[in-house]
N, C-alpha and C positions, 0 to 999 in steps of 0.2 A: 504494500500500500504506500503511494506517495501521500506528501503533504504538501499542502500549498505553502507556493514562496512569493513576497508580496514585495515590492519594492514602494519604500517610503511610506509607510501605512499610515491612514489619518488615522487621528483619536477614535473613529467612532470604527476603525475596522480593530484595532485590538481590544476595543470591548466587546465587539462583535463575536471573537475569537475566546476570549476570556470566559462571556457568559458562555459559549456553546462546550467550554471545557477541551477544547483542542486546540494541538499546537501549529504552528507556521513558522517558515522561514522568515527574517525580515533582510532586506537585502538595502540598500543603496544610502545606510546610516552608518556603520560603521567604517566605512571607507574613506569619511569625510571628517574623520577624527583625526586631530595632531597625531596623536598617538601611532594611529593606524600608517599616516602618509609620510612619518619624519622620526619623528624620537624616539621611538621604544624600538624601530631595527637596530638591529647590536652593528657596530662599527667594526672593521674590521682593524681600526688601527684602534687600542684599547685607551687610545690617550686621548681619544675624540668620543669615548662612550658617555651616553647620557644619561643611563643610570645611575653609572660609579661614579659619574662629578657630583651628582645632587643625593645620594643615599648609601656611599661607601664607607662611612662609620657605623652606622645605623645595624642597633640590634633586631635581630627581629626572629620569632617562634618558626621556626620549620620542621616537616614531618618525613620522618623516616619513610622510605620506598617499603612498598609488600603489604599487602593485607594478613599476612600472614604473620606479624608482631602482636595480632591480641588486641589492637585499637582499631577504632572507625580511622582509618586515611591513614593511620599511622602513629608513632608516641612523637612528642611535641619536642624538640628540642634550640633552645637558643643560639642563634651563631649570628658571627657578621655578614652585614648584606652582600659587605667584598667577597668573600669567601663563596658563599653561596652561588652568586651571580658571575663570578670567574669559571666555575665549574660549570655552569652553565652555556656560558657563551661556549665554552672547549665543543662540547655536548654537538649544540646548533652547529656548528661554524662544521663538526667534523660531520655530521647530516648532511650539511648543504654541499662540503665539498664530496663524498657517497654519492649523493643526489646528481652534483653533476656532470663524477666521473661516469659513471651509468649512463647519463645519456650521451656522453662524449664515447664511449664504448659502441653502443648501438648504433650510433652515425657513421663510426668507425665499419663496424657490420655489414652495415647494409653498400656501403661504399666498395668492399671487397669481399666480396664472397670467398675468392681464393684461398686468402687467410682464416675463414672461419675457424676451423676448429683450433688453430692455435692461439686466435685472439680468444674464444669460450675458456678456455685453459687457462691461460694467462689472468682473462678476467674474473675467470671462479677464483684462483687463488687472490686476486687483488681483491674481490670481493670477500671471502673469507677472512683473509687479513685485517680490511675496515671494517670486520663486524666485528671479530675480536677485539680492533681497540675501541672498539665504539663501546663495547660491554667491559672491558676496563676503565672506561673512562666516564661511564655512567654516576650521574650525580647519585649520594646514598640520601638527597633529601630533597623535597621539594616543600614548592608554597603552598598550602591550599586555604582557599578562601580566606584571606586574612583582609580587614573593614580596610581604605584604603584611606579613611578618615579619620581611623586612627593611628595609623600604621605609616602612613605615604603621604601626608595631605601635599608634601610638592608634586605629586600626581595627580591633584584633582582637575587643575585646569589642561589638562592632554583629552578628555574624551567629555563627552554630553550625559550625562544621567536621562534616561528616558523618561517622558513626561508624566506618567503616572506615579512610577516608586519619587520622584523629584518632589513632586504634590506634598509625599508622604514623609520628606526630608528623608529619604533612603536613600545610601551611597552606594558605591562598588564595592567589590570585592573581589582583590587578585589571586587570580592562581598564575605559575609562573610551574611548570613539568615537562619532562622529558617523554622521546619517544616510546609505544607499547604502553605508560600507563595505564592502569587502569580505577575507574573509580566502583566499587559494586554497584548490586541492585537496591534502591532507595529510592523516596520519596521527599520532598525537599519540604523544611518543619525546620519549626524552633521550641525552643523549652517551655515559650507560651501559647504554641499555636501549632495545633498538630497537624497543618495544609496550611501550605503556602504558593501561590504563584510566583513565575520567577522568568527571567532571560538569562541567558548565556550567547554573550559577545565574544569573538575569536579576533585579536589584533596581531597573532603571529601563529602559525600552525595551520591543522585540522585534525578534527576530530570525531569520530563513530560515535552516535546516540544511540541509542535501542531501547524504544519507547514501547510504553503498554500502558493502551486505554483501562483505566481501574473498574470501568462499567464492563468492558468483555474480559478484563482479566478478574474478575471481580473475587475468584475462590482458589486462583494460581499459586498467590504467594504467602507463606506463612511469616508472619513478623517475629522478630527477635524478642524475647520476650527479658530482655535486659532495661533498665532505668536508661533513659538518653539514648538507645537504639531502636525504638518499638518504631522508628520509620524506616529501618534498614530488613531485607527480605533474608531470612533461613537461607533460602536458596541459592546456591554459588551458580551463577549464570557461564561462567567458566569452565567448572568441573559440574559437571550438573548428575546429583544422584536420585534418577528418577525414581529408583526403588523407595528412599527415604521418603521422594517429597512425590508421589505418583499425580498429585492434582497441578501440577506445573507444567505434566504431558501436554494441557490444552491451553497452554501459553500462546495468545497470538499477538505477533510482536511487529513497529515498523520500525525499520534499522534506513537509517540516513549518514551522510555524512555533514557535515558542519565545516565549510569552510574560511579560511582568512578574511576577514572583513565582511562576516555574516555573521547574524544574532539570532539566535532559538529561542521561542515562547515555550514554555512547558509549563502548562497546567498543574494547579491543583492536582494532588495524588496521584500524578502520573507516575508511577513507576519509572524508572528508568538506569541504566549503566551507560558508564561511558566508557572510549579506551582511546587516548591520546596515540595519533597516526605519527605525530610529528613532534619535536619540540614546540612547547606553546605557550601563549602568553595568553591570558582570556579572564576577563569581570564579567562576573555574574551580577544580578539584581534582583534581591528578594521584595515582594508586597503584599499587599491585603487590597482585597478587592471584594463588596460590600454583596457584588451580586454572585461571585462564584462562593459565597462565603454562605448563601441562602442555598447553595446545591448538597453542601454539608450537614442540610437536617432534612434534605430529602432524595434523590439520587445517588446522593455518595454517604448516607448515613450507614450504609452496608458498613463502609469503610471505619468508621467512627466505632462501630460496632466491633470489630475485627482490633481498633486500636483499645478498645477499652478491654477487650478478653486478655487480651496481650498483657498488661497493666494488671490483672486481676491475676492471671499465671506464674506471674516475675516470681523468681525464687527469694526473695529478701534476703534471707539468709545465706547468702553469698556475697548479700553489701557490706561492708564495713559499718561499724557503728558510727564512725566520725563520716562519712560520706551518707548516712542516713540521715544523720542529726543535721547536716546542713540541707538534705532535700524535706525534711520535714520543718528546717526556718524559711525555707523558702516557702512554702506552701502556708503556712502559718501565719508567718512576718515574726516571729517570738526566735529571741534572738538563744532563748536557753533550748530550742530546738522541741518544746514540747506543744503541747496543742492547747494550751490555755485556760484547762480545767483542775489543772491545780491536784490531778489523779496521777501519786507517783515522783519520782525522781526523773529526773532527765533520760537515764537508762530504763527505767521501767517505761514511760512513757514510749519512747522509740521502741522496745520489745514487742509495746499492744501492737503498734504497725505493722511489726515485720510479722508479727502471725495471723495477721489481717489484712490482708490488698485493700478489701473493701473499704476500710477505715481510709484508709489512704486514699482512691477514687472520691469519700462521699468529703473531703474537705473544701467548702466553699473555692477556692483559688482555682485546685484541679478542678471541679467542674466549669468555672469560670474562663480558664485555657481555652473550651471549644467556641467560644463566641469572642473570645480577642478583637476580632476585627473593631469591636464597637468604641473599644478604648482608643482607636485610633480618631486625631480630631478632626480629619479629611472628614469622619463621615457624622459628627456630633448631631447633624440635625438631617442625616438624611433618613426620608419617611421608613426605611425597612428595617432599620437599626434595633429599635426595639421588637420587632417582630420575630426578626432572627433570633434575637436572644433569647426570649422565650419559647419559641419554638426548641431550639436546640437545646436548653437547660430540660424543659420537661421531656426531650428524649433522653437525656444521660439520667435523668431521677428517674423515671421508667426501668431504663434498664436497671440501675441501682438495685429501685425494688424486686424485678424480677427475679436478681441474682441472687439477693436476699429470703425471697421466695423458695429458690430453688437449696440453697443452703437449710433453711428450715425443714423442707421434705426432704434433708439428708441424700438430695441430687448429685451435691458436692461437697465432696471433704475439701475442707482448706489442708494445702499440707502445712 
C-alpha cells in the first residue's frame, strides 16, 4: 500500500490527514530549511564545520548502539559533542566515499565488459575491505531525540517548526545515527499522554518506516508490560517468533522509504519501526491534537484498553522501591512518595501499590494522563475539550470497575 505524498500542504490538509488518523509524505518544506540547503552538510575540511564551531564543548547525553543492552534506544551516556560528532562525520564521509566508489565501479563496468570479471574481483575485495572498516569504524553511540531547546538552542534558527506543534510552543528534536540502525516497534507517547501525533523531518540521510494502521492491526501486537515501555510492542519485528506471539501472523504492514529533505506525518498509535539506510541527521515533532484526541474514546479506545491491561499486568515487583516511590510522587504530587492518606510509612505505603496495579490505575493523575490534551492552552476554550474529557474518564472508570468486578468473582488473581 502506498501513501500519499503532498507537497506544501495547507493547514486544512494536515488536519484533514490528522482527523482521518493517516499518514503522508510532506515534500517541498524541508528542502527550504538552512539546515537542509547549507549548514548541517559536514565539510569536508573539518576547520570549516558548522557544528564543531558553535557546539564542540558542549556536553551532551548519548545512547549506546543495540537494542540488545536492556534499555528503550539504548543506556544514556554523557560525552562531548566533539567527540561524538568526529566519529560521526569518519562514519558519513567513509559512506559517501562507498557510495561513490560503487558507482564509479559500475560506470567503470559497463564501459568495459572485457574487464568484467577482474574489475567484480577487485571490486568485491575493495568492497569487502570498506565494509570492514566501515564496521570498525562505526560510532558505539548515537543521539536520539534529545529537545533541541534545551540541548542546541544555536540550532533553533537552521529549520521552521511546523505550524501546529509551533501553536503549541513544541520544539525539535534531534536525532543525529549511523547506517542499519535501527529503532523497534513502538508507538510514539509521553509519560502524560499515552498517543501522541508527530512528524519526522530527514535533513541528511534516508530512512525505512514500517507502519501499521492500529484499527487493522488492532490484536497484532502485545505491549510490554514494563513502567515507561507499555508503548513499545513484545514483538521483535526483526527476529520475529511467530510461535511466541502467533496473532502478529496477521500483521499488515506499509513499509516506505523517507527521504532527504522529506517529512513523515505519523498518527496517533500508529505503530511503527524504523531502520536508518544511511547516516542521518532528522527532528522529529511531537503534539496534541484536540480532534485525533476524541478518536481515543472511540475508534482507538481498543487501544487505551490494550494500554490499561498492560499497566494492570506490570510485574511491580521487579521495580525498585526508590524508582517506585518516585513514580508514585509523581502521580501523587506528595513528595514523601505516598498517597496522602496518612495509611503507613512511606515503605508500607509503596508495598499496597506494588501488590495492586489497580490502586495505581485508579489515582486521579493516571486517569487524568488519557485526556492530557485538555491541559494544553491551544485548546482552553475549544467547544470539545470538555466532552472529551469526560467521555474518556468514564471509559477508564468503567473499565476500573469492570476489573474490579472481575477481581471480586475471583476472575483474576492479582499476582
Amino acid at each position: 500500500m502506498n501513501i500519499d505524498r503532498i507537497d506544501k500542504p495547507t493547514r486544512e490538509q494536515y488536519e484533514e490527514y490528522i482527523l482521518k488518523n493517516q499518514p503522508f509524505i510532506i515534500t517541498g518544506v524541508v528542502n527550504n530549511w538552512i539546515s537542509f540547503n547549507k549548514k548541517w552538510i559536514p565539510s569536508q575540511n573539518i576547520e570549516d564545520d558548522y557544528f564543531l564551531s558553535i557546539l564542540e564543548n558542549k556536553g551532551i547525553p548519548v545512547r549506546e548502539i543495540g537494542i540488545d543492552v536492556g534499555e528503550w534506544l539504548g543506556k544514556t551516556k554523557n560525552i562531548n559533542f566533539s567527540i561524538f560528532w568526529k566519529k560521526w562525520r569518519e562514519h558519513y564521509f567513509n559512506f559517501k566515499n562507498e557510495k561513490n566508489n560503487q558507482s564509479n565501479n559500475n560506470n567503470n563496468n559497463n564501459n568495459n565488459n572485457n574487464n568484467n570479471n577482474n574489475n567484480n574481483n577487485n571490486n568485491n575485495n575493495n568492497n569487502n575491505n570498506n565494509n570492514n572498516n566501515n564496521n570498525n569504524n562505526k560510532p558505539k553511540y548515537y543521539l536520539a531525540s534529545l529537545p533541541i531547546q534545551t540541548y542546541f538552542k544555536e540550532l533553533i534558527n537552521d529549520f521552521e517548526i511546523p505550524e501546529i506543534p509551533k501553536e503549541q510552543n513544541k520544539n525539535g528534536n534531534l536525532w543525529i545515527g549511523f547506517k542499519d540502525q535501527i529503532t523497534p516497534l513502538h508507538h510514539d507517547w509521553s509519560s502524560g499522554d499515552p498517543g501522541m501525533d508527530g512528524l519526522h523531518a530527514i535533513i541528511i540521510g534516508r530512512k525505512q518506516f514500517k507502519l501499521f494502521d492500529p484499527i487493522v492491526n488492532v490484536n497484532c501486537f502485545k505491549r510490554k508490560k514494563e513502567w515507561g515501555k507499555f508503548h513499545q510492542s513484545e514483538f521483535d519485528l526483526d527476529n520475529p517468533d511467530f510461535n511466541k506471539f502467533p496473532e502478529a501472523k496477521n500483521f499488515k504492514i506499509i513499509e516506505i522509504q523517507l527521504n532527504q529533505g522529506e517529512m513523515l506525518f505519523i498518527p496517533k498509535l500508529w505503530w511503527h519501526h524504523v531502520k536508518t539506510l544511511e547516516p542521518s541527521i532528522s527532528i522529529n515533532f511531537w503534539f496534541q491534537h484536540i480532534g485525533s484526541e476524541l478518536l481515543k474514546s472511540n475508534k482507538l479506545w481498543c487501544h487505551m484498553e490494550q494500554y490499561l491491561n498492560a499497566v494492570f499486568e506490570m510485574d511491580a515487583t521487579k521495580i525498585s522501591n526508590d524508582k517506585f516511590k518516585k513514580i508514585i510522587k509523581y502521580l501523587t504530587n506528595d513528595n514523601n512518595g505516598g498517597d496522602g492518606d496518612g495509611d503507613g510509612d512511606g515503605d508500607q505505603i509503596i508495598q499496597k501499590y506494588k501488590d495492586d496495579n489497580l490502586k495505581l490505575i485508579q489515582l486521579p493523575k493516571f486517569i487524568d494522563s488519557f485526556s492530557n490534551a485538555v491541559n494544553n492552552p491551544i485548546f482552553k476554550n475549544h467547544p470539545k475539550k470538555d466532552q472529551f474529557k469526560f467521555e474518556i474518564t468514564e471509559k477508564v472508570n468503567q473499565w476500573i470497575e469492570e476489573k474490579k468486578k472481575e477481581i471480586n468473582e475471583n476472575k483474576i488473581v492479582i499476582l
